[in-house]
Every structure is written in structure tokens, then in C-alpha cells.
N, CA, C and O atoms as a GROMACS GRO file, in nm:
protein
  508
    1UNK      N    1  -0.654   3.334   4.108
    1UNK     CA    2  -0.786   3.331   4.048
    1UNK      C    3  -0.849   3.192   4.060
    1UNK      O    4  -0.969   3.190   4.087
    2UNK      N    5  -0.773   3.055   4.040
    2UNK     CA    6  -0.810   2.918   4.055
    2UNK      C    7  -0.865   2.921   4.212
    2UNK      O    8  -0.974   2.873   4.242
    3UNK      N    9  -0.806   2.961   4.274
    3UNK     CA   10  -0.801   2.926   4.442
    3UNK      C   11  -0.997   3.036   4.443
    3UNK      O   12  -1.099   2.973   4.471
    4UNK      N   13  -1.003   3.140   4.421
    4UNK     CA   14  -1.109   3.204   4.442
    4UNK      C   15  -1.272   3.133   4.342
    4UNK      O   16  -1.388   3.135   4.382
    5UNK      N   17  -1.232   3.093   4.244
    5UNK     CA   18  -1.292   3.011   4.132
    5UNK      C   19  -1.311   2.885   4.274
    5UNK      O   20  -1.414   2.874   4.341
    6UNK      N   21  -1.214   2.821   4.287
    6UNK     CA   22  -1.279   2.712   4.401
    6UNK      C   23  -1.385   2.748   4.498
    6UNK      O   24  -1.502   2.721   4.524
    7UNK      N   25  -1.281   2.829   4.542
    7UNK     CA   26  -1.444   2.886   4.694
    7UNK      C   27  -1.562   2.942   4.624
    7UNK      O   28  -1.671   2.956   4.682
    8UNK      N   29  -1.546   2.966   4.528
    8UNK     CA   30  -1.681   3.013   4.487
    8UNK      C   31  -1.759   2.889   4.447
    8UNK      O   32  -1.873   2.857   4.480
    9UNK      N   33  -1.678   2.831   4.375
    9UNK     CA   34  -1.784   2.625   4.378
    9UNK      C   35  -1.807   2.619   4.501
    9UNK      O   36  -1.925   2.588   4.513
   10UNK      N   37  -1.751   2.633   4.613
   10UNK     CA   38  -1.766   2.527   4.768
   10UNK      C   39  -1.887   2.639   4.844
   10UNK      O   40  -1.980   2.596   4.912
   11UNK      N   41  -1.864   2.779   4.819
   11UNK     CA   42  -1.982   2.842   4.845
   11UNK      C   43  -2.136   2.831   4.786
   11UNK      O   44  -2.248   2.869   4.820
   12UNK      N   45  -2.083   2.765   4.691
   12UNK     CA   46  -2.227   2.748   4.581
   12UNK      C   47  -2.327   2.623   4.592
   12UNK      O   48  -2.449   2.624   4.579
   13UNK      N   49  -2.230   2.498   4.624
   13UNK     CA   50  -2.246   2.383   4.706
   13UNK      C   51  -2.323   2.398   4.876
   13UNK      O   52  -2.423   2.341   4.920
   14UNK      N   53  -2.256   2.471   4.926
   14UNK     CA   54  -2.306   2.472   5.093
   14UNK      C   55  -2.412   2.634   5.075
   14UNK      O   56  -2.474   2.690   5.166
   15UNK      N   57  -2.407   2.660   4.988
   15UNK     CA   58  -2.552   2.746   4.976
   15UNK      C   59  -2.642   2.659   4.877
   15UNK      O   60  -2.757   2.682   4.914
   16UNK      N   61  -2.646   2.594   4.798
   16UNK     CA   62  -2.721   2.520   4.764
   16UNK      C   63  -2.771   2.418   4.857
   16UNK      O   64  -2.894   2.411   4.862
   17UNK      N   65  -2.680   2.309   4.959
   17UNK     CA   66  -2.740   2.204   5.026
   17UNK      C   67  -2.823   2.252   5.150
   17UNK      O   68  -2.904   2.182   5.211
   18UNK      N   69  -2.778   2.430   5.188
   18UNK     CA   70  -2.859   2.517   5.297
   18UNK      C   71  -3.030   2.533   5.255
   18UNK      O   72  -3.134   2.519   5.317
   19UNK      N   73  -2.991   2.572   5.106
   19UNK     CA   74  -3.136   2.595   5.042
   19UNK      C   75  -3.185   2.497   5.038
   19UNK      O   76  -3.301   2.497   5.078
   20UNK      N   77  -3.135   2.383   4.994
   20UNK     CA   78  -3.262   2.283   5.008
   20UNK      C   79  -3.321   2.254   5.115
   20UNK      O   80  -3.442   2.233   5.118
   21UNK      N   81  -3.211   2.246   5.262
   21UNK     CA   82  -3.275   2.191   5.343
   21UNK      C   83  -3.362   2.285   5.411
   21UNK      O   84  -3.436   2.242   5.500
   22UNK      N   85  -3.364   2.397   5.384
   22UNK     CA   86  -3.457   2.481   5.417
   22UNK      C   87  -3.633   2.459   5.339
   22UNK      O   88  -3.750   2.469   5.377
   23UNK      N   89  -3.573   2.432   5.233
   23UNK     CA   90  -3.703   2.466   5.116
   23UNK      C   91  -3.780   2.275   5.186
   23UNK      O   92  -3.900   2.263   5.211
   24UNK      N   93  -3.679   2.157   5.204
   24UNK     CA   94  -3.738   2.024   5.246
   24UNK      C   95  -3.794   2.048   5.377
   24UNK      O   96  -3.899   1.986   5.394
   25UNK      N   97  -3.751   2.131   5.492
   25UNK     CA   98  -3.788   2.151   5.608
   25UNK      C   99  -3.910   2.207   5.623
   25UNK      O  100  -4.008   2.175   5.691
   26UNK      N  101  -3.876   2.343   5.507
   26UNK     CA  102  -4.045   2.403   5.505
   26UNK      C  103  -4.164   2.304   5.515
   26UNK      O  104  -4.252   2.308   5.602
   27UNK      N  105  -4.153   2.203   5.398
   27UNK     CA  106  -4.217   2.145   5.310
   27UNK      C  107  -4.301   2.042   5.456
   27UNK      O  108  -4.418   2.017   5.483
   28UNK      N  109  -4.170   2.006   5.520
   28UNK     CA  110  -4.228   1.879   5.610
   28UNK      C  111  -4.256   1.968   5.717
   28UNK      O  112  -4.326   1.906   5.797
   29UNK      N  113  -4.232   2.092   5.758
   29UNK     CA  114  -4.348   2.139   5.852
   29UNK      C  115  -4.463   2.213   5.775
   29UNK      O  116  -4.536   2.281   5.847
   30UNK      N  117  -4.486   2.211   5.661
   30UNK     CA  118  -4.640   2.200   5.618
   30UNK      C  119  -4.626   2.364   5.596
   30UNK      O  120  -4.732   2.425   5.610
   31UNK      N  121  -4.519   2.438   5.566
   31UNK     CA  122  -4.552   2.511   5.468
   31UNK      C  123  -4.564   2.471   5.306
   31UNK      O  124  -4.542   2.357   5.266
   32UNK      N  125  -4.602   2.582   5.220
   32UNK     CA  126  -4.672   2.562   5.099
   32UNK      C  127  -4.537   2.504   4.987
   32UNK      O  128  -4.427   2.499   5.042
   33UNK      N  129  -4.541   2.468   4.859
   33UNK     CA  130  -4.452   2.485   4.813
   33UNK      C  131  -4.394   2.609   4.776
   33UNK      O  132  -4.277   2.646   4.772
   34UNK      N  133  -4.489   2.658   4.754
   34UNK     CA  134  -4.428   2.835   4.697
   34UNK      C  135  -4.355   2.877   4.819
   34UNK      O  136  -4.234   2.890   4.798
   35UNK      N  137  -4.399   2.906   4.960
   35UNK     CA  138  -4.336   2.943   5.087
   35UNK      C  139  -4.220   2.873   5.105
   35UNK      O  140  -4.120   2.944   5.115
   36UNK      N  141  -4.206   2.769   5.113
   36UNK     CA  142  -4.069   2.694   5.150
   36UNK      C  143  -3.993   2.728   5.032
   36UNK      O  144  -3.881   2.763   5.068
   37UNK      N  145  -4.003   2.732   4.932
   37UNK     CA  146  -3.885   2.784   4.793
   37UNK      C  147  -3.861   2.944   4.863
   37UNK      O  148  -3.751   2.993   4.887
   38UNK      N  149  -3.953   2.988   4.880
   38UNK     CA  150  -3.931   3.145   4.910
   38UNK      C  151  -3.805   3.155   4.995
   38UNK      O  152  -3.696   3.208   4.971
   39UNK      N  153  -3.851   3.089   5.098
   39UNK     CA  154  -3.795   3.052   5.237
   39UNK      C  155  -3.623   3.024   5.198
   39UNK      O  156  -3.527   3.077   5.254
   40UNK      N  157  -3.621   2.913   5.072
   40UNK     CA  158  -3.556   2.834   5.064
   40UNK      C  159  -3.411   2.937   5.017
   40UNK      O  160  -3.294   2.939   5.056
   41UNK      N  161  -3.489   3.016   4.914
   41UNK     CA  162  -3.372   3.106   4.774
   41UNK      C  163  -3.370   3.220   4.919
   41UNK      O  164  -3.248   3.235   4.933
   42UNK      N  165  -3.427   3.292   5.011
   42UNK     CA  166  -3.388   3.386   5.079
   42UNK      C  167  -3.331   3.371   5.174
   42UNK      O  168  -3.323   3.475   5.238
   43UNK      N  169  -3.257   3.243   5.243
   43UNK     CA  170  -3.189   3.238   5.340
   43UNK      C  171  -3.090   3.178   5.227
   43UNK      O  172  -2.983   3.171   5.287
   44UNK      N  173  -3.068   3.130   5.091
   44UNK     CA  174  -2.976   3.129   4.992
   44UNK      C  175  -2.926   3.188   4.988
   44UNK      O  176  -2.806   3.169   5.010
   45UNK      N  177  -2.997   3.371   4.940
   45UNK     CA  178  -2.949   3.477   4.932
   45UNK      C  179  -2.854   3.538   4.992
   45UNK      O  180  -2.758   3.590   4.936
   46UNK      N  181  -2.879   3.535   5.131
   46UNK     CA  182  -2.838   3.594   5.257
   46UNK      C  183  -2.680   3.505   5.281
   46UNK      O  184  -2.571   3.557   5.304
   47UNK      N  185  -2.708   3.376   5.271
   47UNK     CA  186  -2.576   3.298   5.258
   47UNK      C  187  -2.470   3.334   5.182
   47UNK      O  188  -2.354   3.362   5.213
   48UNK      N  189  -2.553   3.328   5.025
   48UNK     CA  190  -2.442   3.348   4.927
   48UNK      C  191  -2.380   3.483   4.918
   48UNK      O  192  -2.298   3.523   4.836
   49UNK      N  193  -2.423   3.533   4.998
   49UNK     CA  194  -2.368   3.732   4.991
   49UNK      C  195  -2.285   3.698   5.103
   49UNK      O  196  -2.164   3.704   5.085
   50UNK      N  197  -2.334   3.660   5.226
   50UNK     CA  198  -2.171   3.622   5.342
   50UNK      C  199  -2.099   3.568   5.285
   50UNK      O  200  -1.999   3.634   5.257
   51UNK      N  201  -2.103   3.438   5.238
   51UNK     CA  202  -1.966   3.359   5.236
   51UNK      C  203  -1.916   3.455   5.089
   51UNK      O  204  -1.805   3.506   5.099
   52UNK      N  205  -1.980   3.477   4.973
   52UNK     CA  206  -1.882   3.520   4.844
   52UNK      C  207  -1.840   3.670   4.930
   52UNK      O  208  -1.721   3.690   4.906
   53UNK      N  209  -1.889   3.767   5.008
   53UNK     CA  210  -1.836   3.906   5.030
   53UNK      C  211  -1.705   3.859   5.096
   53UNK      O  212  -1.598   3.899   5.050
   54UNK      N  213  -1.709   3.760   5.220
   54UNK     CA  214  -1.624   3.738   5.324
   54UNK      C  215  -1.506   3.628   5.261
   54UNK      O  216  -1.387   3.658   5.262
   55UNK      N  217  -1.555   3.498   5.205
   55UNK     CA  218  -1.508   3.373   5.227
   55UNK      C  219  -1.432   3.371   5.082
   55UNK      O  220  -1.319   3.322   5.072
   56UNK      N  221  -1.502   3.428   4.966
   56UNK     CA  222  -1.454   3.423   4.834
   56UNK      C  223  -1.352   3.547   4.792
   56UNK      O  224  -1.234   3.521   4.766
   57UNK      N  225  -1.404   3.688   4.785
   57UNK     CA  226  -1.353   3.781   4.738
   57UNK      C  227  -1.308   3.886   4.873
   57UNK      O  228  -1.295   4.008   4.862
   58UNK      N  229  -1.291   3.821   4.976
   58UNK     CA  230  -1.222   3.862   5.096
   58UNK      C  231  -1.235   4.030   5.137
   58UNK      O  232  -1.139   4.100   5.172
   59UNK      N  233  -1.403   4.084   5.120
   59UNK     CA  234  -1.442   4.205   5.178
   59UNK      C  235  -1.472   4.198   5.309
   59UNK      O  236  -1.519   4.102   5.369
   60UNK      N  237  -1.436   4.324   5.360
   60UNK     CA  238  -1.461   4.328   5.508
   60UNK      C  239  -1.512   4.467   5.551
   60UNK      O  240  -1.510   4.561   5.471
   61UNK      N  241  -1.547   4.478   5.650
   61UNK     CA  242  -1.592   4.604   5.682
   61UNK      C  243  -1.707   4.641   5.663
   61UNK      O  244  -1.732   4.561   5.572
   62UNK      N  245  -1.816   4.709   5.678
   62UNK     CA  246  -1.991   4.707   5.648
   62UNK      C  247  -2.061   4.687   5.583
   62UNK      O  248  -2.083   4.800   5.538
   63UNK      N  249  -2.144   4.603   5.518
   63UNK     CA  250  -2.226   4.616   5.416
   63UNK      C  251  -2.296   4.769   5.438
   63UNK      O  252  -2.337   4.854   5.518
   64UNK      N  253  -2.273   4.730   5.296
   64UNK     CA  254  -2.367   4.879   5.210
   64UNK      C  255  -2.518   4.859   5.152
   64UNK      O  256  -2.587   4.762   5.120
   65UNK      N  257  -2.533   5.001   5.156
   65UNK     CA  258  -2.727   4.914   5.072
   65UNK      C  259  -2.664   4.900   4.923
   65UNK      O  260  -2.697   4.806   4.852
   66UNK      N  261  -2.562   5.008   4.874
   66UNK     CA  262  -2.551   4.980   4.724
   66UNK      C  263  -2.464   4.851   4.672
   66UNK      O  264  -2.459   4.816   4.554
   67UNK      N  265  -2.383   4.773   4.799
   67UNK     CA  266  -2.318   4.645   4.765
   67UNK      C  267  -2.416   4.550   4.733
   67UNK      O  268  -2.423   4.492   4.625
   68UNK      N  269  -2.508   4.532   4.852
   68UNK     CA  270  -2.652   4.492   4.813
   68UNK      C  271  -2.725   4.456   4.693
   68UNK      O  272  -2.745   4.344   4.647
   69UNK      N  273  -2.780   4.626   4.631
   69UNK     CA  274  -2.840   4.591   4.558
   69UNK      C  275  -2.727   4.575   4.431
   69UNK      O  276  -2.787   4.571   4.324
   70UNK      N  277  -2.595   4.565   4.418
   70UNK     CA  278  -2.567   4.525   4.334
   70UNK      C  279  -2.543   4.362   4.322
   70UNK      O  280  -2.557   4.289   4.224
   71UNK      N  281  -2.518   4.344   4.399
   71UNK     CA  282  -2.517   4.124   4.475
   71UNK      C  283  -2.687   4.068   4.381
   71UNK      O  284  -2.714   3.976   4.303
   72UNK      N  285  -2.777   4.196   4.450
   72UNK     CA  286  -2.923   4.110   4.388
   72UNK      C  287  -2.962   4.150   4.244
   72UNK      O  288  -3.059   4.105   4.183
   73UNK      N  289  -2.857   4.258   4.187
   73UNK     CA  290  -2.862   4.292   4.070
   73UNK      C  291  -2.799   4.160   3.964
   73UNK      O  292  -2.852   4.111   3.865
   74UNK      N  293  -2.682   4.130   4.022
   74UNK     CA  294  -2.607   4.060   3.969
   74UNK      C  295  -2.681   3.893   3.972
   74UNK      O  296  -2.658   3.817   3.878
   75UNK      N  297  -2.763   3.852   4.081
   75UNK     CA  298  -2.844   3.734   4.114
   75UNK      C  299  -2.950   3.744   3.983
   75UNK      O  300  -2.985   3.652   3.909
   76UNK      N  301  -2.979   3.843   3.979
   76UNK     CA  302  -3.059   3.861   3.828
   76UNK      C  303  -3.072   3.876   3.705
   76UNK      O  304  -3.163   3.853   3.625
   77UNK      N  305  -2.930   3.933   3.696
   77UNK     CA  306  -2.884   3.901   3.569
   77UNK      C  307  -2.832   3.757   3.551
   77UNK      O  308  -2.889   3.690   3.465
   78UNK      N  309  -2.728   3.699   3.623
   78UNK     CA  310  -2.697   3.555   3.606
   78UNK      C  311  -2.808   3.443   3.567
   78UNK      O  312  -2.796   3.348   3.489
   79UNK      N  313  -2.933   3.490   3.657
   79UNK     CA  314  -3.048   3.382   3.670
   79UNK      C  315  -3.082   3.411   3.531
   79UNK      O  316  -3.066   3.319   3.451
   80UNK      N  317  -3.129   3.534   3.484
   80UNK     CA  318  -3.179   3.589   3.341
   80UNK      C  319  -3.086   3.492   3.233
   80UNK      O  320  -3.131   3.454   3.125
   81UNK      N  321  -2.996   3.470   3.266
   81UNK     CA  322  -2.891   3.422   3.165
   81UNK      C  323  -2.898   3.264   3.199
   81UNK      O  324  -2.887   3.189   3.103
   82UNK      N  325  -2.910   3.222   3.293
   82UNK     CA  326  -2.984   3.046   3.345
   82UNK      C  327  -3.116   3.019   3.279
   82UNK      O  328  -3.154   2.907   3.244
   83UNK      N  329  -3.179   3.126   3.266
   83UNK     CA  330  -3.287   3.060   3.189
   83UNK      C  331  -3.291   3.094   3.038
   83UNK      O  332  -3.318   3.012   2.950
   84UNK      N  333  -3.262   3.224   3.018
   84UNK     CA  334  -3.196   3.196   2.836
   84UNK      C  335  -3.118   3.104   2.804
   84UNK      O  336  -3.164   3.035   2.714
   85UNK      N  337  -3.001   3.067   2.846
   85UNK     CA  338  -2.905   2.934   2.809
   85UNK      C  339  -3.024   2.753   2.803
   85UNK      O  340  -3.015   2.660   2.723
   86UNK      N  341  -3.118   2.773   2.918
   86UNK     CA  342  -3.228   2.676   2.918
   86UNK      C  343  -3.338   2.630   2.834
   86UNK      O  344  -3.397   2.524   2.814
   87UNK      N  345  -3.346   2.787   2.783
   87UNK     CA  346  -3.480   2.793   2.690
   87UNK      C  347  -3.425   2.764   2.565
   87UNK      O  348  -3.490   2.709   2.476
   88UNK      N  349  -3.295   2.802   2.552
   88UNK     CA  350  -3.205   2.763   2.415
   88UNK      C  351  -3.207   2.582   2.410
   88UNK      O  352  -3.245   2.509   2.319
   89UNK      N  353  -3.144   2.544   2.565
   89UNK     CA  354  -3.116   2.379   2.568
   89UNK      C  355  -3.217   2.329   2.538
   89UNK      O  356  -3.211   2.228   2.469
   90UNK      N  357  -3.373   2.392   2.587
   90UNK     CA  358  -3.472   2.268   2.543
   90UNK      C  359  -3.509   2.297   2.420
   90UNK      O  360  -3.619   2.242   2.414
   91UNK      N  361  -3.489   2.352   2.307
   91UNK     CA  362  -3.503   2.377   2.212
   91UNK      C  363  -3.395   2.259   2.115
   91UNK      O  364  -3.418   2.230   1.997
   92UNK      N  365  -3.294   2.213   2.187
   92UNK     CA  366  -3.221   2.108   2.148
   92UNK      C  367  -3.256   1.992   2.211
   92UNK      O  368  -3.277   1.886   2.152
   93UNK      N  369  -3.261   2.012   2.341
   93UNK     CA  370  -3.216   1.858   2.423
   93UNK      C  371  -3.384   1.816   2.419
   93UNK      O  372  -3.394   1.694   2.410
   94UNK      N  373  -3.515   1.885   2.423
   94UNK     CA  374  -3.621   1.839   2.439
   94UNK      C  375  -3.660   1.929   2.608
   94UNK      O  376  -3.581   1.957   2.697
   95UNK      N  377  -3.762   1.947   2.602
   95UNK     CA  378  -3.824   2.027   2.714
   95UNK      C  379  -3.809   1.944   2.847
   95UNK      O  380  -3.739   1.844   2.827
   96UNK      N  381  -3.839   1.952   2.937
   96UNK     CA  382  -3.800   1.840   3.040
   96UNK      C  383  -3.671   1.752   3.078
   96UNK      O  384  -3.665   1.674   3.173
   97UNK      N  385  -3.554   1.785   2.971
   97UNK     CA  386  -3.452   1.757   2.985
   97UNK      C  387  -3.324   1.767   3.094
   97UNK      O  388  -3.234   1.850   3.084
   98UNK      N  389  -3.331   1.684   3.182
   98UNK     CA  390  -3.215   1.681   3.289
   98UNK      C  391  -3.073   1.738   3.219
   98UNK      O  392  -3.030   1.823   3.297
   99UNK      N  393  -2.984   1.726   3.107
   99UNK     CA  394  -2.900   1.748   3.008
   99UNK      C  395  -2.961   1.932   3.035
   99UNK      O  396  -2.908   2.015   3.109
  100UNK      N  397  -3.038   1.945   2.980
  100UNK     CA  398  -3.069   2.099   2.942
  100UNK      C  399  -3.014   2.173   3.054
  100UNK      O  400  -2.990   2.288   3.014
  101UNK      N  401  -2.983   2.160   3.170
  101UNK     CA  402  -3.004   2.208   3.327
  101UNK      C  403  -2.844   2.235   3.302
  101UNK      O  404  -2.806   2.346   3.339
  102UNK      N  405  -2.760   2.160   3.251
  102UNK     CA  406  -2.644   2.164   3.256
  102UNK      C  407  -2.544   2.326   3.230
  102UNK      O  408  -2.472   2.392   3.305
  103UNK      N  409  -2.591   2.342   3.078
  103UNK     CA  410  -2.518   2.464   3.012
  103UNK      C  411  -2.636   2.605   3.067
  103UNK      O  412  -2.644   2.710   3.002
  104UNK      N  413  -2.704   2.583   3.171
  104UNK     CA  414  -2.781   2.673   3.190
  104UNK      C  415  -2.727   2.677   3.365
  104UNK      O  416  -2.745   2.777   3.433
  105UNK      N  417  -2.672   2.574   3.409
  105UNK     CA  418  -2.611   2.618   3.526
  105UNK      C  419  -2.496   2.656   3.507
  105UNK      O  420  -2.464   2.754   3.574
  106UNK      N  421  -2.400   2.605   3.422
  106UNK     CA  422  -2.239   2.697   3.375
  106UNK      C  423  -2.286   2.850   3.358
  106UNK      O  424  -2.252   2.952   3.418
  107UNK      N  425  -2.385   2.825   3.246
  107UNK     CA  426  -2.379   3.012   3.241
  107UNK      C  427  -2.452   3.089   3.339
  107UNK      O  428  -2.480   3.201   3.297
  108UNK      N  429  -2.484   3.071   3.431
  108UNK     CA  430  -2.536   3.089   3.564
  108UNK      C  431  -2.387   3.139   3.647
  108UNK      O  432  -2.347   3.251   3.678
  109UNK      N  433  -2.337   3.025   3.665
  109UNK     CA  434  -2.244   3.018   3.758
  109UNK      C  435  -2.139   3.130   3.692
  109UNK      O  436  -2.115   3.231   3.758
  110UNK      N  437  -2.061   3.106   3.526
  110UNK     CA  438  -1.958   3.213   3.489
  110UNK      C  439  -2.032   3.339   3.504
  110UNK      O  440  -1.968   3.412   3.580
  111UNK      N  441  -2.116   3.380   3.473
  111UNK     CA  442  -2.219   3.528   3.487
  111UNK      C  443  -2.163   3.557   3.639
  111UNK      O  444  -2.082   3.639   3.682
  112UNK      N  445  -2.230   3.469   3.694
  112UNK     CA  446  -2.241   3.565   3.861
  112UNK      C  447  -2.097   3.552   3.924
  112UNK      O  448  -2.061   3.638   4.004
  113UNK      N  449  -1.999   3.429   3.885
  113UNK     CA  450  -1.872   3.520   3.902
  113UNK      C  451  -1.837   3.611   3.860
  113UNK      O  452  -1.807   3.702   3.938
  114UNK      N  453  -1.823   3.633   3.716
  114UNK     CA  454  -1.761   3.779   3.702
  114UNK      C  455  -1.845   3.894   3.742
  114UNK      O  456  -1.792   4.002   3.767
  115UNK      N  457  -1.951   3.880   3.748
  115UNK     CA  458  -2.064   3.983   3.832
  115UNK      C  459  -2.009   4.042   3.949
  115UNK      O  460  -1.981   4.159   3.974
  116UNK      N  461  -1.996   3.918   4.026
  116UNK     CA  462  -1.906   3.945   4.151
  116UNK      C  463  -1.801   3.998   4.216
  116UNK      O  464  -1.789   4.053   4.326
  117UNK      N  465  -1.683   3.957   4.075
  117UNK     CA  466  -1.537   3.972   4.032
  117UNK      C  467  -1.553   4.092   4.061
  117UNK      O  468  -1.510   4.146   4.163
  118UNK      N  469  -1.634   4.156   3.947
  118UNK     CA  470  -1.583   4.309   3.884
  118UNK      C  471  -1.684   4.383   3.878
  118UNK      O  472  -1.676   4.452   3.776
  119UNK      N  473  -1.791   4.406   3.947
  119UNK     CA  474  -1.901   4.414   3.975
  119UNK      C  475  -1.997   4.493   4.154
  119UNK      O  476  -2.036   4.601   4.198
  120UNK      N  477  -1.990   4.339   4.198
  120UNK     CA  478  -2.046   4.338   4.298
  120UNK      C  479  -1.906   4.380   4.432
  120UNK      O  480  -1.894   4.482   4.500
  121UNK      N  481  -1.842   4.286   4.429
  121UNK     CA  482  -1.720   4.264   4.549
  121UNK      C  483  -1.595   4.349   4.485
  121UNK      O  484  -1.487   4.294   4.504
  122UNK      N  485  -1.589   4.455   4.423
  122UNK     CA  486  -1.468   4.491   4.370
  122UNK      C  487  -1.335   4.518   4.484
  122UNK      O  488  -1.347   4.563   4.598
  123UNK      N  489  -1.257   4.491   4.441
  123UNK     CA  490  -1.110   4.523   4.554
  123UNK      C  491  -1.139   4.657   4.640
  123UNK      O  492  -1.189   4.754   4.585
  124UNK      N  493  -1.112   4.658   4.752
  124UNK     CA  494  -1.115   4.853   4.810
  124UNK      C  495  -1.220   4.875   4.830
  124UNK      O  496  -1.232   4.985   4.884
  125UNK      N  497  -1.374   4.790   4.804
  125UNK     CA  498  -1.481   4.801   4.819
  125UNK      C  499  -1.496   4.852   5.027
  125UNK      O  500  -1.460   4.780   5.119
  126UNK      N  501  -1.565   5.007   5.039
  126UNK     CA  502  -1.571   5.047   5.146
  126UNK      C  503  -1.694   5.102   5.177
  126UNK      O  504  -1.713   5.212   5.231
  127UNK      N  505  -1.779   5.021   5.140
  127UNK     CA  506  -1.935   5.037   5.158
  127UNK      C  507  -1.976   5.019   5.274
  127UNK      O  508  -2.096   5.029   5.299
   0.00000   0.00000   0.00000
């Protein structure tokens, strides 16, 4: 479980530094901000479903539409729970708070693992 808990940090990292440089690339070829974020979270998306199906929870064999929409089900509930844990922090730490970002990315991150766990990527999965 430690060893899969890792790759899921190192997937989260190299889909995060993908997204940015997508969303900075947009930006400096003169798409909008809204377009380059778009840009940025949907080639995120697409990342973080390869490497966690393949690299983390070691599925193989076809994607499904219902693995799918459970991956973007699960992206939405976690996020739902990133910004409740946020809206709670600035209610403590002060609105604009770098600190606040913190306990709103943990519960981000534990959500969409076990999302994933037991959820999205289940064992035997033959979609």
C-alpha cells in the first residue's frame, strides 16, 4: 500500500508540472487565461487516468466509458472536497491564505486515492 501511496505522489507531481507547463505555454502563445487552464486540467486529466490506471493501480487491458466516467466522477468529488476543506481554512487562516491551500490539498489528494483504490481502478477491473 506505501509503495502505491508513493506512485500516486510521483504521478501527482509529473501531472501537475505537465499541467502547468501546458497552462504557461498556452499563456505565452497568447491563448486566454481561461483557455490555457482548460488546456492545462485536460491534458492533466488524460495524464492522471494513464499513469494512476497503468503506473499506480496496475490496470491493463481497455479503457471503458464506465472506468471513465468513474475517474471524472471521482476528480469531482475529491475537488468538491478541496474546496470545502478551503472554504473551512479561510474561515481560519484568513481568505487569501497560502497555509489554507494546504489541508485542502491533503483532502484532495486522500479522497481521490481511495476513490481510485476502491472505486475507480478496482482489482479485476475488465472494462
Amino acid at each position: 500500500m506505501l509503495a502505491r501511496l508513493f506512485r500516486f505522489g510521483l504521478t501527482g507531481l509529473a501531472n501537475s508540472a505537465v499541467g502547468w507547463a501546458v497552462i504557461f505555454g498556452g499563456l505565452w502563445a497568447g491563448l486566454s487565461d481561461f483557455a490555457a487552464n482548460a488546456a492545462g486540467f485536460g491534458v492533466g486529466l488524460v495524464l492522471s487516468f494513464t499513469l494512476n490506471r497503468r503506473f499506480v493501480f496496475g490496470v491493463t487491458g481497455s479503457v471503458g466509458a464506465r472506468e471513465v466516467g468513474r475517474f471524472l466522477a471521482a476528480f469531482a468529488i475529491a475537488y468538491a472536497a478541496n474546496l470545502a476543506v478551503l472554504f473551512a481554512a479561510r474561515g481560519v487562516l484568513g481568505a487569501g491564505s497560502a497555509l489554507a491551500q494546504l489541508p485542502a490539498i491533503a483532502a484532495y489528494t486522500v479522497v481521490f486515492f481511495a476513490l481510485s483504490q476502491f472505486f475507480v481502478f478496482r482489482p479485476n477491473t475488465t472494462e
